[in-house]
Each structure stands twice: as structure tokens, then as C-alpha cells.
mmCIF file as gemmi writes it, N, C-alpha and C atoms, coordinates in Angstrom:
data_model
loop_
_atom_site.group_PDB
_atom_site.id
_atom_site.type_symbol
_atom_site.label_atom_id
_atom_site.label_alt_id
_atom_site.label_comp_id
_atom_site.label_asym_id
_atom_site.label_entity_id
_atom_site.label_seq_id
_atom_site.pdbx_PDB_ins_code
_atom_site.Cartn_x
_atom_site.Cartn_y
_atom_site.Cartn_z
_atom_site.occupancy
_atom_site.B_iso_or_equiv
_atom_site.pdbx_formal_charge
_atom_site.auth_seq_id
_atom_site.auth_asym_id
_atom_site.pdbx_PDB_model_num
ATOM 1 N N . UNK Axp A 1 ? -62.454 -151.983 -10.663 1 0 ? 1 A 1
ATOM 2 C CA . UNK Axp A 1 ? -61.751 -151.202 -9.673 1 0 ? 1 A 1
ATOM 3 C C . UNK Axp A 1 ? -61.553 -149.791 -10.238 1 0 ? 1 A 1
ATOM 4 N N . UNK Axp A 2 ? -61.656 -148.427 -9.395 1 0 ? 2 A 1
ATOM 5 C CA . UNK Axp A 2 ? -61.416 -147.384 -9.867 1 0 ? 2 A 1
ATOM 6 C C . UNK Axp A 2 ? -60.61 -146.412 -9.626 1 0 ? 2 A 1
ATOM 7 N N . UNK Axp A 3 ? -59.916 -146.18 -10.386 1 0 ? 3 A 1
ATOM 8 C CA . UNK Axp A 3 ? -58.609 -145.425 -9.506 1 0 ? 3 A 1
ATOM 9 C C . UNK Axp A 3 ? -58.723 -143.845 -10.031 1 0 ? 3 A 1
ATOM 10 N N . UNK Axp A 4 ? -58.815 -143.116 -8.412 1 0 ? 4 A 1
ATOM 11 C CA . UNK Axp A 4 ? -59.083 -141.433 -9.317 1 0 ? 4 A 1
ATOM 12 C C . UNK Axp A 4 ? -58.184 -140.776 -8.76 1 0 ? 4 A 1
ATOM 13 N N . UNK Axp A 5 ? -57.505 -140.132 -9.365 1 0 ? 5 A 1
ATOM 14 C CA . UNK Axp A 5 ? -56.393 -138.919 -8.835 1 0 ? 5 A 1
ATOM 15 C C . UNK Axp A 5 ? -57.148 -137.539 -8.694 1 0 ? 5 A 1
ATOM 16 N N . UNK Axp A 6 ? -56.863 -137.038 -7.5 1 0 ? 6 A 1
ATOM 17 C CA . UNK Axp A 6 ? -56.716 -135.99 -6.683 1 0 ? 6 A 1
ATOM 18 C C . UNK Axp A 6 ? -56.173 -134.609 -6.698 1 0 ? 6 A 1
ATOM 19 N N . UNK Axp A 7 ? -56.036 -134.005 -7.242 1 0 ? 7 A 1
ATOM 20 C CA . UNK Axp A 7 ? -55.222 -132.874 -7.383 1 0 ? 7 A 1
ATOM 21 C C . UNK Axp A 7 ? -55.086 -131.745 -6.335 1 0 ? 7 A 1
ATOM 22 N N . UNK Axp A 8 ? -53.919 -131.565 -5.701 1 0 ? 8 A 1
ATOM 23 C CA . UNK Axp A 8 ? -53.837 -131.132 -4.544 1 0 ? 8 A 1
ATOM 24 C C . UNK Axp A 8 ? -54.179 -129.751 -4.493 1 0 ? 8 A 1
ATOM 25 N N . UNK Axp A 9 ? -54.578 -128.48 -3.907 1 0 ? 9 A 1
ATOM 26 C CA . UNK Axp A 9 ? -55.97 -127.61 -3.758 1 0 ? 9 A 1
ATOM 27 C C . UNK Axp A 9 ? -54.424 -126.83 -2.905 1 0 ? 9 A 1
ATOM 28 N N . UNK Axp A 10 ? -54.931 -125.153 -3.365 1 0 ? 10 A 1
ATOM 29 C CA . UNK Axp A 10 ? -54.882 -124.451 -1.828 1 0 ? 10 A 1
ATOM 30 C C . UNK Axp A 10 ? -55.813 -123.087 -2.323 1 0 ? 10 A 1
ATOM 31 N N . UNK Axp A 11 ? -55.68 -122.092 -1.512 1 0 ? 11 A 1
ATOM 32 C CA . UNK Axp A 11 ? -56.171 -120.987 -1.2 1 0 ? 11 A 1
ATOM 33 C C . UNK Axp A 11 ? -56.105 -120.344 -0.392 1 0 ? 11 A 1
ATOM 34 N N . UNK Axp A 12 ? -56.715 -118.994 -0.183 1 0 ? 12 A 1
ATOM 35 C CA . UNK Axp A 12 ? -56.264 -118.142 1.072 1 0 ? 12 A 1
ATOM 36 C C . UNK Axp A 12 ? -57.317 -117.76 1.476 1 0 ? 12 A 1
ATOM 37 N N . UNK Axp A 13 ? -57.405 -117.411 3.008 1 0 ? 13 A 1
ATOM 38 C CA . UNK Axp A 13 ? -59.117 -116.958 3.435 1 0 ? 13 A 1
ATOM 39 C C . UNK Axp A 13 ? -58.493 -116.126 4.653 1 0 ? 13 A 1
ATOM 40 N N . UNK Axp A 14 ? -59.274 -115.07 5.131 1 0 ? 14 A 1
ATOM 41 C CA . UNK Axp A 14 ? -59.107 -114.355 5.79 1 0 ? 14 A 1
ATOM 42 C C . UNK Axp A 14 ? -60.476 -114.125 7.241 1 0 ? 14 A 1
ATOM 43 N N . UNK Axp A 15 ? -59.548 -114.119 8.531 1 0 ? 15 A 1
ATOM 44 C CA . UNK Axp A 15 ? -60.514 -114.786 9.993 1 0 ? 15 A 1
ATOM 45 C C . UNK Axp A 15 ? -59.891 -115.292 11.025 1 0 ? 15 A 1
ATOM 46 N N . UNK Axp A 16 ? -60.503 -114.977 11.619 1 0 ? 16 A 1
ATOM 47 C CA . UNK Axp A 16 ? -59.643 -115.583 13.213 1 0 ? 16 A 1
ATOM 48 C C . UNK Axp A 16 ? -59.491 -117.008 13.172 1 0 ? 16 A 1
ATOM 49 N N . UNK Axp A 17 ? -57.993 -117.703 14.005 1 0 ? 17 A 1
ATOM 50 C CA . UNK Axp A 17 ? -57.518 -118.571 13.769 1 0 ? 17 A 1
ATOM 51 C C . UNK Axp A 17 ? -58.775 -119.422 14.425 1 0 ? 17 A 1
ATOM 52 N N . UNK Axp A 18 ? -59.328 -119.69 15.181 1 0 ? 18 A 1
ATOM 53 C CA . UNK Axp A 18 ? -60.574 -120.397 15.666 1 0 ? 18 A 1
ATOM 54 C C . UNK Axp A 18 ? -61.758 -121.014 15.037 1 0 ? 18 A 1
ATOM 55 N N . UNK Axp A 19 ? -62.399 -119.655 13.835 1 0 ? 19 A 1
ATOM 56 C CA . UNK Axp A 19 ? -63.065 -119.878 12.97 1 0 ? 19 A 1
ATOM 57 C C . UNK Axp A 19 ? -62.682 -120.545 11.902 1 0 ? 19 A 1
ATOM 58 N N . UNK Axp A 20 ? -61.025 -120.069 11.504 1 0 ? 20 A 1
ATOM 59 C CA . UNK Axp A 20 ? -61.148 -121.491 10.673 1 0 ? 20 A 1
ATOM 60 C C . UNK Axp A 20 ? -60.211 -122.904 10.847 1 0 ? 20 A 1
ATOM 61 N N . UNK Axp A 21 ? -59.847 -122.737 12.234 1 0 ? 21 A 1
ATOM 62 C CA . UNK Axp A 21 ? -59.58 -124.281 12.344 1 0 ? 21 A 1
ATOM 63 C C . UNK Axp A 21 ? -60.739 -125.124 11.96 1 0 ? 21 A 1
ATOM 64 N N . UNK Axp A 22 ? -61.747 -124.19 12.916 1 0 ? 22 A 1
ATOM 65 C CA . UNK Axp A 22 ? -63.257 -125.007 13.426 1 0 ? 22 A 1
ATOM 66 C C . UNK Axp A 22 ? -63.6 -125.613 11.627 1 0 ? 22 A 1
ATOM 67 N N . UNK Axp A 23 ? -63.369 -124.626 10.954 1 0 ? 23 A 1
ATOM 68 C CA . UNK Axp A 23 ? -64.439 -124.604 9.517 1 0 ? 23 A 1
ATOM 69 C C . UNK Axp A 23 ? -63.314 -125.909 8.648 1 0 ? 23 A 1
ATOM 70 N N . UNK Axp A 24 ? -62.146 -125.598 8.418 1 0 ? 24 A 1
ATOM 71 C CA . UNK Axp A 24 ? -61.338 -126.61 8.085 1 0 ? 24 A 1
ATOM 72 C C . UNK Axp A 24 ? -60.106 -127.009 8.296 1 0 ? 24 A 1
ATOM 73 N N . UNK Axp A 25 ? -59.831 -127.221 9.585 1 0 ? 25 A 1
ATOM 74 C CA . UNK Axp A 25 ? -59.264 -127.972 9.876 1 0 ? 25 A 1
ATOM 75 C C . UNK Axp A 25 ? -58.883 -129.705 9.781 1 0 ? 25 A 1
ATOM 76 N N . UNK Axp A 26 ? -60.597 -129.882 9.606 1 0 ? 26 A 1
ATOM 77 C CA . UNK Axp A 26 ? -59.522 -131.752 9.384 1 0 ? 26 A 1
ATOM 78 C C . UNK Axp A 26 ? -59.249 -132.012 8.09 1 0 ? 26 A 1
ATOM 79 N N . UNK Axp A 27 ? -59.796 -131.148 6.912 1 0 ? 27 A 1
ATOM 80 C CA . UNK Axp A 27 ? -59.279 -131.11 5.783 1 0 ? 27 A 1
ATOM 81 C C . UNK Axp A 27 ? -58.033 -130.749 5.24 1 0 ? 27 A 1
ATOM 82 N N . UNK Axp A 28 ? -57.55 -129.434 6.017 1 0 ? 28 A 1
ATOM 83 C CA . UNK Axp A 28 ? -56.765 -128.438 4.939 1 0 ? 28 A 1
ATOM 84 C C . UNK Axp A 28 ? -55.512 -127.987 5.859 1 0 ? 28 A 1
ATOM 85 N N . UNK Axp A 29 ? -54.366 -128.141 5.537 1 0 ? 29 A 1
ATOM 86 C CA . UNK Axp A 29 ? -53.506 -127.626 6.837 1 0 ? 29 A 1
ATOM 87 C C . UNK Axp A 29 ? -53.018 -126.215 6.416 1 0 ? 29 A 1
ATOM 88 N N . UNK Axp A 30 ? -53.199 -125.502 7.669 1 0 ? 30 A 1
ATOM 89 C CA . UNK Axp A 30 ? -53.278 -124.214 7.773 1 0 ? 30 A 1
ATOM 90 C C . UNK Axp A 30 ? -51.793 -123.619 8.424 1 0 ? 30 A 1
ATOM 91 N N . UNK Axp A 31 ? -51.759 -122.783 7.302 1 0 ? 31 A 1
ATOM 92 C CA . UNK Axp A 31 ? -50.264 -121.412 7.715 1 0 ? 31 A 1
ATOM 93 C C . UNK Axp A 31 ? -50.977 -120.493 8.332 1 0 ? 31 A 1
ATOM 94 N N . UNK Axp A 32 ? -49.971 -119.695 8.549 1 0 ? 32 A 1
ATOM 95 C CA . UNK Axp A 32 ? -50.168 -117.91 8.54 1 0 ? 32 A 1
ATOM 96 C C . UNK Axp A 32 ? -49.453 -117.454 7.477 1 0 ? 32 A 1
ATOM 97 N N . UNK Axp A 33 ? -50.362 -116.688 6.779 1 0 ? 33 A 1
ATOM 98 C CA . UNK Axp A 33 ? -49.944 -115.957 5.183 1 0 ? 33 A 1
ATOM 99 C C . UNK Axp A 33 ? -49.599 -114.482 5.515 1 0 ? 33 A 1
ATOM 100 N N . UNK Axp A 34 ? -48.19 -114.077 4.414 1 0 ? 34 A 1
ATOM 101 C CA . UNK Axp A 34 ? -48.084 -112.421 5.087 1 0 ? 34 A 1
ATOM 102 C C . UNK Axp A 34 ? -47.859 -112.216 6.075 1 0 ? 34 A 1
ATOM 103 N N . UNK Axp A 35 ? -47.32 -112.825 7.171 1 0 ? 35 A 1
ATOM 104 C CA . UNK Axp A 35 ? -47.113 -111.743 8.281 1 0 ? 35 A 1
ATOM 105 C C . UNK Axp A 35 ? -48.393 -112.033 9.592 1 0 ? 35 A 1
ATOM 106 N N . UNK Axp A 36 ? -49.576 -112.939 9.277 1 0 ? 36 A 1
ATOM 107 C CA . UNK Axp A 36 ? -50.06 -112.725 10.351 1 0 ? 36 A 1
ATOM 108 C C . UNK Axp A 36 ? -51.465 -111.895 9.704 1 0 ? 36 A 1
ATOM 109 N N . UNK Axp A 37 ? -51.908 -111.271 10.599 1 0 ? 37 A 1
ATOM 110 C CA . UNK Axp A 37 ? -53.04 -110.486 10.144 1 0 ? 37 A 1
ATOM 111 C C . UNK Axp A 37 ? -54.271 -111.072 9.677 1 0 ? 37 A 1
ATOM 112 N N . UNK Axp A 38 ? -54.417 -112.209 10.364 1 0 ? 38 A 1
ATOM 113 C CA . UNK Axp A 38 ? -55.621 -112.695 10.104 1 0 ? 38 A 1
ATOM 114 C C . UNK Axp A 38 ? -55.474 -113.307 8.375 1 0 ? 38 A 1
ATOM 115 N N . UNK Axp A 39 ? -54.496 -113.171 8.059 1 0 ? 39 A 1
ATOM 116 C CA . UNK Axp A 39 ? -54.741 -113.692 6.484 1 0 ? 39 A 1
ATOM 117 C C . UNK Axp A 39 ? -54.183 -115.512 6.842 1 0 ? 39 A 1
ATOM 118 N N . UNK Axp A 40 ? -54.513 -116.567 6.176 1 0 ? 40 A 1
ATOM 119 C CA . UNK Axp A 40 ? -54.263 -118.186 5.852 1 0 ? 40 A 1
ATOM 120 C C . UNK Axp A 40 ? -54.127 -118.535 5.072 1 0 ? 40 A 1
ATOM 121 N N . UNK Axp A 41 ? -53.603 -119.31 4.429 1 0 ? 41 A 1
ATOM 122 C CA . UNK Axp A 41 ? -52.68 -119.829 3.45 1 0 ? 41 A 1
ATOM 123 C C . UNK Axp A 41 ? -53.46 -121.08 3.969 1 0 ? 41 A 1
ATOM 124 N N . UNK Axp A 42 ? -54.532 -122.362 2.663 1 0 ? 42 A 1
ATOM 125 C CA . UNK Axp A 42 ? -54.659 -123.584 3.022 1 0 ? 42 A 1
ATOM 126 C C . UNK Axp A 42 ? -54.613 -124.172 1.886 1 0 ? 42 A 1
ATOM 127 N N . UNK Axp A 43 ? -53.587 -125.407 2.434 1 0 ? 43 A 1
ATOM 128 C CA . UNK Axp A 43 ? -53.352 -126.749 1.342 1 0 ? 43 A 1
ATOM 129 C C . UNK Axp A 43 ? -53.679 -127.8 1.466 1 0 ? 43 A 1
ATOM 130 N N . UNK Axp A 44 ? -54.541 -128.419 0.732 1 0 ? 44 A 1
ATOM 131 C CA . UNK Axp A 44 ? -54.989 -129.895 0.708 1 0 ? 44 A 1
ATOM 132 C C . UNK Axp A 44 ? -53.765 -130.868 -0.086 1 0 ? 44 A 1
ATOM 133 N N . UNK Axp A 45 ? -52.844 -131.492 0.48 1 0 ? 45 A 1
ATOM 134 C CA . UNK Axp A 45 ? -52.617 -132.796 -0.507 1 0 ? 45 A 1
ATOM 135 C C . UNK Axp A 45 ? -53.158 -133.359 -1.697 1 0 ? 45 A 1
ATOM 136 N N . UNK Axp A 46 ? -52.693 -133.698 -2.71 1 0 ? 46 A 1
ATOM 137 C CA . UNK Axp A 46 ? -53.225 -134.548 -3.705 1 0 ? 46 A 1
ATOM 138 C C . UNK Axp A 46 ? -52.974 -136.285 -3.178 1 0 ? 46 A 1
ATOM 139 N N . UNK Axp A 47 ? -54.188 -136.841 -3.93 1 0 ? 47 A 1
ATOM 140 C CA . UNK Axp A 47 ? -54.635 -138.264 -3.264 1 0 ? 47 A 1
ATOM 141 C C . UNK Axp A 47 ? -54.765 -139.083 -4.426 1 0 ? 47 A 1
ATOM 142 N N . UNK Axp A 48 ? -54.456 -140.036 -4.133 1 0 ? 48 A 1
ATOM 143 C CA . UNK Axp A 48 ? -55.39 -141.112 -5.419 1 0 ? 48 A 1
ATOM 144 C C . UNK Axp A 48 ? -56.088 -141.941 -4.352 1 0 ? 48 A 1
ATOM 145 N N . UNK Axp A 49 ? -57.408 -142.575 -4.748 1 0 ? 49 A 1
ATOM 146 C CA . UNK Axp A 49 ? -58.794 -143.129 -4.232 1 0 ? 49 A 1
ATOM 147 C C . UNK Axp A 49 ? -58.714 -144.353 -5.112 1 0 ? 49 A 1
ATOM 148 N N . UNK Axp A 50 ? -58.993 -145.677 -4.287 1 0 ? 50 A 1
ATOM 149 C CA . UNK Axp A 50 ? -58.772 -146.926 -5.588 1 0 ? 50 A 1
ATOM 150 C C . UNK Axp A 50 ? -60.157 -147.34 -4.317 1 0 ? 50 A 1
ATOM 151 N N . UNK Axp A 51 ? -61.567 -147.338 -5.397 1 0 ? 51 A 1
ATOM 152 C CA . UNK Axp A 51 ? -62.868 -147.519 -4.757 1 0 ? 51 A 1
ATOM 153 C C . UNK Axp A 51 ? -62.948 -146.826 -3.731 1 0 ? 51 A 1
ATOM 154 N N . UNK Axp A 52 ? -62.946 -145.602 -3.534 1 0 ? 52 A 1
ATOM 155 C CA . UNK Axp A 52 ? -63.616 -144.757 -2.481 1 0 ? 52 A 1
ATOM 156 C C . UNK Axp A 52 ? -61.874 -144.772 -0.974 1 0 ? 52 A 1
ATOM 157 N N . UNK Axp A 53 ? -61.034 -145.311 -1.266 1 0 ? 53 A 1
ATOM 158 C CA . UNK Axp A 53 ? -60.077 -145.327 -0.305 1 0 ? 53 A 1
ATOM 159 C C . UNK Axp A 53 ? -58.817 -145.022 -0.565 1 0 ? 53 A 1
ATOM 160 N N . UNK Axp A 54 ? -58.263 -144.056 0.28 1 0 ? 54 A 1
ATOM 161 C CA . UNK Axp A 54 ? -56.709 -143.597 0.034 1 0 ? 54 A 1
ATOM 162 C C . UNK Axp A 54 ? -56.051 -144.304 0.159 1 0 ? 54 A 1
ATOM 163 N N . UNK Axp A 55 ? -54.8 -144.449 -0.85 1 0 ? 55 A 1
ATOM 164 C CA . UNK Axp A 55 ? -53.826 -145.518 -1.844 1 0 ? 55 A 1
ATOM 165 C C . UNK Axp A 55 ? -52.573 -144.208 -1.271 1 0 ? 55 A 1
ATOM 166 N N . UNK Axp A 56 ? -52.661 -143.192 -0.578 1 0 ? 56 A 1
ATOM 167 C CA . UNK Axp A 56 ? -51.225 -142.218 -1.442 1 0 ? 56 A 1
ATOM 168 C C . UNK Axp A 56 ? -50.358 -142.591 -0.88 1 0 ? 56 A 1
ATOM 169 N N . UNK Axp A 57 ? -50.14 -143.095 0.447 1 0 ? 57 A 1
ATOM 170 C CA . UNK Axp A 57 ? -49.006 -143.423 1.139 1 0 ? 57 A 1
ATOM 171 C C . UNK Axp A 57 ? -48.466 -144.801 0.411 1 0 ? 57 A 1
ATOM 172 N N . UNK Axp A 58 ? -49.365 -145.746 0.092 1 0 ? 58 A 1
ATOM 173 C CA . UNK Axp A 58 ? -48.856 -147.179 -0.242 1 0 ? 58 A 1
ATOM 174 C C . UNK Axp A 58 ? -47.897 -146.815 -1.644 1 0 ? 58 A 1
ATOM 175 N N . UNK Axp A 59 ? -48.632 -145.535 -2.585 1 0 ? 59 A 1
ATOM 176 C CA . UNK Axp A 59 ? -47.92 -145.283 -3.941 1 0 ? 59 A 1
ATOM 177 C C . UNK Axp A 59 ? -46.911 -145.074 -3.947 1 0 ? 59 A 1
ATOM 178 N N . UNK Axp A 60 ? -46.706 -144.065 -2.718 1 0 ? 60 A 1
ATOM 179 C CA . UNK Axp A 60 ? -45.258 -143.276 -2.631 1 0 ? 60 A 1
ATOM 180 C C . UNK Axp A 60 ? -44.767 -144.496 -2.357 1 0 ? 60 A 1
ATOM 181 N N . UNK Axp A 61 ? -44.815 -145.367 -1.331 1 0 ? 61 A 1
ATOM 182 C CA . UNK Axp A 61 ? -43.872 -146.328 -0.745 1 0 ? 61 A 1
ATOM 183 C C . UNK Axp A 61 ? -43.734 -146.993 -1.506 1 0 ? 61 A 1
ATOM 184 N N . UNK Axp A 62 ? -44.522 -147.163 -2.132 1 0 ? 62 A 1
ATOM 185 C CA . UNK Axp A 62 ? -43.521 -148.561 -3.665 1 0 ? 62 A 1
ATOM 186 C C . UNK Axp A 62 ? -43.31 -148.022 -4.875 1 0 ? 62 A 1
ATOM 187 N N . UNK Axp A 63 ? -43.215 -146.88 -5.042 1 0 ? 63 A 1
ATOM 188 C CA . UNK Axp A 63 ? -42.503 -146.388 -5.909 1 0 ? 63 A 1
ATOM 189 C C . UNK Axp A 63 ? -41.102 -145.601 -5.801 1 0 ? 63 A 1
ATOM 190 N N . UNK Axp A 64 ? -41.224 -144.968 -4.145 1 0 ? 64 A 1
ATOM 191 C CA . UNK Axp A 64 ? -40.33 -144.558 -3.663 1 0 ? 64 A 1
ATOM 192 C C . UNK Axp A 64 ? -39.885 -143.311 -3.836 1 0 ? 64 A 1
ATOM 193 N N . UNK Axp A 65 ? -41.13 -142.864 -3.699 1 0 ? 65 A 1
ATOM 194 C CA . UNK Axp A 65 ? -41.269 -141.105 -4.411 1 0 ? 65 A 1
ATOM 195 C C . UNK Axp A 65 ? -41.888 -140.414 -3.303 1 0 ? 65 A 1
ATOM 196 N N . UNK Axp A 66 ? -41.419 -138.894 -3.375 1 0 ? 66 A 1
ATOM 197 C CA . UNK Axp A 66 ? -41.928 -137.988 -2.156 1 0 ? 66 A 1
ATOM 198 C C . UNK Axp A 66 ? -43.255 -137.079 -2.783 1 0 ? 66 A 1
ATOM 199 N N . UNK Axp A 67 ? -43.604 -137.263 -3.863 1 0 ? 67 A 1
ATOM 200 C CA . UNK Axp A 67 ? -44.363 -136.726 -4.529 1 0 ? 67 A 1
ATOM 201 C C . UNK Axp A 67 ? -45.443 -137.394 -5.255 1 0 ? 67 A 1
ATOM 202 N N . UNK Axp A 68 ? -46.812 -137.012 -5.035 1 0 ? 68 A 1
ATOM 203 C CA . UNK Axp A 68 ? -47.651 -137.453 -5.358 1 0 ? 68 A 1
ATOM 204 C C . UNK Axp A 68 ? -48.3 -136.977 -7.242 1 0 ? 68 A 1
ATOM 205 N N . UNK Axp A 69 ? -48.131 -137.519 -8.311 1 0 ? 69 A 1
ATOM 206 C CA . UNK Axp A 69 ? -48.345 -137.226 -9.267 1 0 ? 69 A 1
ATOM 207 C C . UNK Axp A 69 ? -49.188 -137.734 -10.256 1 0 ? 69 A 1
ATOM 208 N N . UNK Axp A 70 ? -50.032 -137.171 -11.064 1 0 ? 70 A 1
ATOM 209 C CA . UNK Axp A 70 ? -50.241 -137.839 -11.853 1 0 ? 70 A 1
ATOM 210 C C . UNK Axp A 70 ? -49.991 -138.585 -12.477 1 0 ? 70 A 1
ATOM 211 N N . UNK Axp A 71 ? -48.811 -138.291 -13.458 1 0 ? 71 A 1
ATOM 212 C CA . UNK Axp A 71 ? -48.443 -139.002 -13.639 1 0 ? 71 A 1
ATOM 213 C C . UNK Axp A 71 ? -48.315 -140.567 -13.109 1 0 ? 71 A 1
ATOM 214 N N . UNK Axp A 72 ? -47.475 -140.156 -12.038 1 0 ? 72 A 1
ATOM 215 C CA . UNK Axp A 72 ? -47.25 -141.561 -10.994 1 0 ? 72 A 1
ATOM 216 C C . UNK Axp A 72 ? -48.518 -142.356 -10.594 1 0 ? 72 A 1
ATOM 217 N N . UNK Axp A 73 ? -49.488 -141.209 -10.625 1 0 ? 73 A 1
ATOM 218 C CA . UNK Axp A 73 ? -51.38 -142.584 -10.728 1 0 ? 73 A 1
ATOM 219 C C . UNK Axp A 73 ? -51.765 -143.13 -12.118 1 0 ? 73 A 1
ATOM 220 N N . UNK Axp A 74 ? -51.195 -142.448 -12.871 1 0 ? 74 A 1
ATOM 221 C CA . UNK Axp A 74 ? -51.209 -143.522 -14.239 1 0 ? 74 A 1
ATOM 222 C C . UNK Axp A 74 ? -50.346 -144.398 -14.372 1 0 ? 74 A 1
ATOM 223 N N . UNK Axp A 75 ? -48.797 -144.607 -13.739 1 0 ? 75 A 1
ATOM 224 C CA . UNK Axp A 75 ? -48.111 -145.49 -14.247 1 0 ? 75 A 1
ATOM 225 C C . UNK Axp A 75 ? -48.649 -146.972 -12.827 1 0 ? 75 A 1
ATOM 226 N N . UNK Axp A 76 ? -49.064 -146.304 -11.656 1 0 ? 76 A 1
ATOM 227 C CA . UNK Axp A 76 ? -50.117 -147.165 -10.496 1 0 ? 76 A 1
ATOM 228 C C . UNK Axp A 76 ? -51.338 -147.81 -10.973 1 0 ? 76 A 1
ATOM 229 N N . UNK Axp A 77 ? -52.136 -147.47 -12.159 1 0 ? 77 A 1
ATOM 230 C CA . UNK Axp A 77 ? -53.056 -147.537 -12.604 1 0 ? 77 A 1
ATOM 231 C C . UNK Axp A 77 ? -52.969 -148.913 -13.698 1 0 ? 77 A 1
ATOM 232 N N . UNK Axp A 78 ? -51.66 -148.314 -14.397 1 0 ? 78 A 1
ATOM 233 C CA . UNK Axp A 78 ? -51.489 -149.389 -15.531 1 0 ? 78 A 1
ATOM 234 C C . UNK Axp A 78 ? -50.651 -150.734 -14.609 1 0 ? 78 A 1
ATOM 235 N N . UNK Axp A 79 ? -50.376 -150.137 -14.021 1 0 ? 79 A 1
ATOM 236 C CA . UNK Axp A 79 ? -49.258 -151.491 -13.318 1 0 ? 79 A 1
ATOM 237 C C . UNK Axp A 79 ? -50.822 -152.456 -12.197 1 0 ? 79 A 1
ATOM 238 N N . UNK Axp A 80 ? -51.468 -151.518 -11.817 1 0 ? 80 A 1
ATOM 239 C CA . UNK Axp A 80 ? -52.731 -152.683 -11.171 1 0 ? 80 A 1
ATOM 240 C C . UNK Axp A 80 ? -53.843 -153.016 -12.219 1 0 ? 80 A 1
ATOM 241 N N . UNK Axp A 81 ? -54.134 -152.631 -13.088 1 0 ? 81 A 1
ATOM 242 C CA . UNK Axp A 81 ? -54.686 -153.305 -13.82 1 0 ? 81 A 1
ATOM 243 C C . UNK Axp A 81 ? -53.756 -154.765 -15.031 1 0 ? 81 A 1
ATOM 244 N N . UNK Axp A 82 ? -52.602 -154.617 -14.906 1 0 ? 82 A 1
ATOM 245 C CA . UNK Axp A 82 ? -51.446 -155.334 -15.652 1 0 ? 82 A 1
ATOM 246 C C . UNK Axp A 82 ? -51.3 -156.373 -14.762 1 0 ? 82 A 1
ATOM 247 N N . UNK Axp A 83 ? -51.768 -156.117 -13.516 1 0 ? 83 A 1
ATOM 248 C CA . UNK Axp A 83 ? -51.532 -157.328 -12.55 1 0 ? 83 A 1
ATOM 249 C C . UNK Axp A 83 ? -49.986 -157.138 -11.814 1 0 ? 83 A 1
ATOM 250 N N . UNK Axp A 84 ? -49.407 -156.112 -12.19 1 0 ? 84 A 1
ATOM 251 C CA . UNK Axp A 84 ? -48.105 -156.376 -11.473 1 0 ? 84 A 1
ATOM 252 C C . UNK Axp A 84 ? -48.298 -155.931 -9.961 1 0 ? 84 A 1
ATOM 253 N N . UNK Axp A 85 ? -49.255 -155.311 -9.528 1 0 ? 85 A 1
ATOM 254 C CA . UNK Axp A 85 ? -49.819 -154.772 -7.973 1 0 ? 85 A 1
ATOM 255 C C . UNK Axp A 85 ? -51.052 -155.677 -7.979 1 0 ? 85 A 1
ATOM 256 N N . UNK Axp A 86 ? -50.782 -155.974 -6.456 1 0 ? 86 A 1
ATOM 257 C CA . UNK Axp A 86 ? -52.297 -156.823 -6.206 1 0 ? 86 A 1
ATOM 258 C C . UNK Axp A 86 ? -52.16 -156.017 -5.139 1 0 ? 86 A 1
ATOM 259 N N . UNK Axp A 87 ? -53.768 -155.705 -5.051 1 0 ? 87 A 1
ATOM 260 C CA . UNK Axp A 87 ? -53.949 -154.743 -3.675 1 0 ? 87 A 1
ATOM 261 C C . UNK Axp A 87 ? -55.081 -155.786 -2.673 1 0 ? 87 A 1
């Protein structure tokens, strides 16, 4: 089983709001940066993947954390390979 952590992403790009819903939207959720002006502000979430599938909601919920961490995918990591999580 493989468990990979995610590290959550942003950046800024500059363009009409259209062009980049279209370009990333189902990825990246989009502000307005500055004031407007065509400038965006985009953030991807950090994830952990256990075989190709998102785990982040189940982590938070049984650990009981609002934050997705490394950390917290290593102590997920050692606890499902320890057997104390059966997924």
C-alpha cells in the first residue's frame, strides 16, 4: 500500500476571470488578488493518496484535525501499516 503526501501549492497569474476558471478551475480555487485587476491568487489543498485515492477528509476525521500535515501523514502512515487503521 502507498501512502504519498501532497503538499498544498499556490500562485498568482494574471487574465480574465473566464480564462482562468476555464484553465483551472477544477483544480485550484480562485481569489481576486490586490484589489481586482485582473490579478488571482490560486490554492491547491494538500492531500495524502493511499494507492492513487484521496484519504484527506477520512485523516482529518479521525484524527480530528482541521489541518492537513505532514506530519499527520506520517503518524496515518505508521498507524496503517501498525494495523491500528484498516482501510
Amino acid at each position: 500500500m502507498q501512502v504519498r503526501f501532497i503538499s498544498s501549492e499556490s500562485m498568482s497569474v494574471q487574465g480574465k476571470w473566464e480564462d482562468i476558471s476555464k484553465r483551472y478551475g477544477r483544480e485550484w480555487k480562485i481569489q481576486k488578488q490586490g484589489g481586482g485587476n485582473g490579478n488571482w491568487l490560486l490554492t491547491k489543498r494538500s492531500d495524502v493518496l493511499v494507492d492513487g485515492k484521496s484519504y484527506r477528509s477520512f485523516v482529518l476525521d479521525y484524527y480530528g484535525k482541521s489541518k492537513l500535515t505532514e506530519k499527520l501523514v506520517d503518524k496515518f502512515r505508521e498507524d496503517l501499516t501498525g494495523g491500528v487503521i484498516n482501510l
